[in-house]
C-alpha positions, 0 to 999 in steps of 0.5 A, spaced: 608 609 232 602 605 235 603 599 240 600 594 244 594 594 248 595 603 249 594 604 242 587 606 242 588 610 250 594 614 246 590 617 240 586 622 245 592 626 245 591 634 245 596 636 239 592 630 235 585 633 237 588 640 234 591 638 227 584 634 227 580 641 228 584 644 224 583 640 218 576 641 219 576 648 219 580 648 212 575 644 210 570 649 211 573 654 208 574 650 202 566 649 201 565 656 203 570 658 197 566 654 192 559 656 193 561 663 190 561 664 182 566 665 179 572 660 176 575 656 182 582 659 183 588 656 182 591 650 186 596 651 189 601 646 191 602 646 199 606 641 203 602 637 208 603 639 215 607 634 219 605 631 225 609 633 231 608 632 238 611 634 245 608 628 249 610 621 248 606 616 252 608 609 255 606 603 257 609 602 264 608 598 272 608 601 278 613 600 283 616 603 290 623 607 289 626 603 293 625 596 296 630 591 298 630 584 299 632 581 306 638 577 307 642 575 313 649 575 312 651 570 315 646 562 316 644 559 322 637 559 326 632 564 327 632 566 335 628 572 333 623 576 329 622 583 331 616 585 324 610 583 321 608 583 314 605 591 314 609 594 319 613 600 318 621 600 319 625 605 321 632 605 318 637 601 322 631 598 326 633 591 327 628 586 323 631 580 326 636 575 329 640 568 329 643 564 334 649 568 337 652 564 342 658 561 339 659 569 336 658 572 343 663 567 346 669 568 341 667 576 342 669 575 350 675 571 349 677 576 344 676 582 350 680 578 354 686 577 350 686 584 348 685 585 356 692 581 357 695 584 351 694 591 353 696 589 361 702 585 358 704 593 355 702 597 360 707 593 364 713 594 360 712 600 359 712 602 366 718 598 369 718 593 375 716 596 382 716 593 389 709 594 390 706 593 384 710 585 384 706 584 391 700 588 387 701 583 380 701 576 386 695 578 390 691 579 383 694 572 381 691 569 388 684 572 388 683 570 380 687 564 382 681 563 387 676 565 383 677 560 378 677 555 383 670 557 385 668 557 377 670 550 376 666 548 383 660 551 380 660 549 374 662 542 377 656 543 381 652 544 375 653 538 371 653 533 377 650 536 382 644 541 382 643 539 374 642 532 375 638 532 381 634 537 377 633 532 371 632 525 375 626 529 379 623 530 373 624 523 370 621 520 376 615 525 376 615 523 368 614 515 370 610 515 376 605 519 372 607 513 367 605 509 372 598 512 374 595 512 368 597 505 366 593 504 372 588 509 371 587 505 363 587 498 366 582 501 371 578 503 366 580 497 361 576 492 367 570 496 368 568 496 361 569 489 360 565 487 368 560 492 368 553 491 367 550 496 361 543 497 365 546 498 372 546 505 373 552 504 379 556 501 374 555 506 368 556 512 374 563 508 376 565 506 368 565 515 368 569 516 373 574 511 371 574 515 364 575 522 368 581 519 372 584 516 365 584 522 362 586 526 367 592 522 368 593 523 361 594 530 362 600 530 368 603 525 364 604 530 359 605 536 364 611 531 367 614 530 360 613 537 358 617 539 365 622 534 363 623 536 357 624 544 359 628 541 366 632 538 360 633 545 356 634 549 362 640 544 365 644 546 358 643 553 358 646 552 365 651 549 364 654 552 357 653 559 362 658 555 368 663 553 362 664 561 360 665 563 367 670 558 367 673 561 361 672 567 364 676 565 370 681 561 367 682 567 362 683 573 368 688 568 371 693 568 364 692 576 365 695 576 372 699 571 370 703 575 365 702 582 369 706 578 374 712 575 370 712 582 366 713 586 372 719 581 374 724 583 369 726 590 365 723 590 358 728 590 353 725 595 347 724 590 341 719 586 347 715 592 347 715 593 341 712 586 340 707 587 345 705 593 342 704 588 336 701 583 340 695 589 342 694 590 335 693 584 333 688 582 338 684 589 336 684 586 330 681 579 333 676 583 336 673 587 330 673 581 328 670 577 333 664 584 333 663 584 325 662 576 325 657 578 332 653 584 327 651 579 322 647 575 326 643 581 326 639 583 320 637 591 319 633 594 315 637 598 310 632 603 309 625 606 312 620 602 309 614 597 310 615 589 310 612 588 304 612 580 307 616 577 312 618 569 310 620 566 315 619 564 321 623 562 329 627 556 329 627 557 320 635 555 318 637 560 314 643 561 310 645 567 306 642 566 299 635 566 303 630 571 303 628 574 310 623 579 308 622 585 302 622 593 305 619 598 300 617 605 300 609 603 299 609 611 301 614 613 295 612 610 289 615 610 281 612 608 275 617 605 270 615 605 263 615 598 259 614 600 251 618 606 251 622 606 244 629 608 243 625 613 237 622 615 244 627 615 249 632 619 245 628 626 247 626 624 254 631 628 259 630 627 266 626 632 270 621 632 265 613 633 267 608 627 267 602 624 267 600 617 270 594 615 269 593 608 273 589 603 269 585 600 275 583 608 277 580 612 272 579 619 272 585 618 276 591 623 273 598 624 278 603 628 276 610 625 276 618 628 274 622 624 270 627 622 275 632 615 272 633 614 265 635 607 263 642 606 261 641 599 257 636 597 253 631 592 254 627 587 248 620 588 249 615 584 243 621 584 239 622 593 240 628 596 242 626 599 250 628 604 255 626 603 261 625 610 264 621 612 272 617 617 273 617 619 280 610 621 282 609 628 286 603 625 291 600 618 291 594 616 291 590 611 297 588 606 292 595 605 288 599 599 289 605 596 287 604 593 280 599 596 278 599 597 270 598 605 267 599 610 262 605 614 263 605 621 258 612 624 258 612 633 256 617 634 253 618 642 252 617 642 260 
């Protein structure tokens, strides 16, 4: 049966110019026959030959064999994008990252509390020993020692050297402020007594321009160096207050070496330390994966096909980052092909693809998936099946359209 907008392609087929020839040579003969004298013979009843053929042909889209749309598994800020749309990705590669200071920050705590855990059972384990108490108190001095420093910096940072930083910057912000006030009254006043014929006047109207846009630009150099002073203050402090973190977390590690070596372990003690240890491995793994999900990989080797957002973008999970495919391994999935059809096609089978946008243009293909459930298509029961082409000519693109001719006997 014949359908669709491939109907008049799908007539050239070599079994049907066969049947054709055949039928004209039996015509001939029959004429030959007739031309000689003599009654005709007898008509015999012969069956009509039956139309059979070991091609089917289908309508179908050319697509990638694989492609994938990208998500990132976890919403927040875009901080990075390491592809452009075009570029080739490896499988792995990272395409790009979101905002991971809150992860990396729970990461630490989740080493440093680990840290103490397994300190906490090594302690048990070995028992008390003279050297190692007076070891536990120096150790427990110097983290002692260390937070203190950590605390003074970070002090330091958020009313010292930051502050100073940012009120330098605010006062270069207003006394530009000032400047171009000035510069715009100076100007002001010139254009309002200058006369129009005097050549003096016009020259001086034109350096009160120069100055006004000058002062225009340093203030928008000072409020740009604000803004920037600003931004690095924060960092500045969000960095003191994990070195506090840090510091406060080594003196609860010392603490507890301490007060582990101080007395003998009973076993149901180690026994709750060895859980403890377990508990914040698993606190780490966790800590780790939430880490990984602010980062997006590619899935497999491919070419972003587009890349859909942009630095500074605030994604969510649902949000597609960018589409990969195999622009380099291409399928052709039939759209028409009918249960009639389908029911003879096995994979493996030998095609033909003839891309509709490349005429001449014929590439080999093995059937390499067939479809398990059906799909309506103008009112017929279809299977959609693909065809993976041997090699891939320059000019073909996905969704192109094309004509797919199944062997069935191969």
């Amino acid at each position: 049966m014949l359908r669709g907008d491939g109907a008049m392609r799908k007539l050239t087929h070599p079994a049907l110019t066969a049947l054709m020839v055949t039928a004209a040579t039996v015509g001939l003969v029959a004429c030959e026959t007739g031309a000689t004298s003599g009654p005709p013979p007898a008509e015999e009843a012969t069956p009509e030959p039956a139309l059979v053929t070991d091609v089917v042909a289908a309508d179908a889209t050319i697509e990638p064999a694989s492609w994938s749309e990208l998500r990132f598994e976890a919403g927040g800020v875009v901080v990075a994008l390491f592809v452009q749309e075009g570029q080739t990705v490896a499988a792995g590669d990272v395409v790009g990252r979101l905002d991971s200071t809150a992860e990396e920050l729970a990461g630490k705590e989740a080493e440093a509390a680990l840290a103490s855990a397994r300190a906490q059972l090594a302690l048990l384990d070995a028992g008390p020993r003279a050297e190692e108490i007076a070891a536990a108190e120096a150790q427990l001095e110097d983290a002692e020692a260390a937070l203190e420093r950590a605390i003074a910096q970070r002090d330091e940072v958020v009313g010292g050297a930051t502050t100073a930083d940012i009120a330098a910057a605010i006062a270069e912000v207003t006394a530009a402020e000032g400047e171009w006030l000035r510069a715009r009254d100076d100007r002001d006043e010139l254009f309002r007594n200058t006369d129009e014929g005097n050549e003096n006047d016009l020259k001086e109207r034109d350096q009160a321009n120069y100055r006004f846009a000058a002062a225009i630009e340093a203030l928008d150099a000072a409020r740009a160096k604000l803004t920037a002073v600003r931004n690095t203050a924060d960092d500045r402090v969000a960095e003191a207050d994990a070195g506090v973190a840090s510091a406060e977390a080594q003196v609860r590690v010392a603490k507890a070496e301490l007060a582990l070596l101080s007395v003998e372990a009973e076993p149901w003690e180690i026994a709750s330390a060895e859980a403890d240890v377990a508990q914040k491995e698993v606190a780490l793994k966790v800590a780790e994966a939430s880490l990984a999900r602010t980062a997006l990989l590619a899935p497999f080797g491919g070419t972003m096909t587009s890349v859909d957002v942009e630095v500074g973008d605030l994604v969510d999970t649902s949000e597609v980052v960018g589409v990969v495919a195999t622009l380099d391994y291409l399928e052709a999935r039939t759209v028409d092909l009918t249960e009639m059809d389908v029911a003879r096609v096995r994979e493996g089978q030998t095609a033909v693809v003839t891309p509709d946008a490349l005429p001449g243009v014929e590439l080999e293909g093995r059937v390499r998936r067939i479809g398990l459930r059906s799909v309506d298509y103008r009112g017929d029961v279809t299977y959609p099946v693909s065809v993976e082409l041997e090699a891939v000519a320059p000019e073909l693109r996905w969704g192109m359209t094309a004509l797919v001719e199944i062997d069935l006997g191969s």
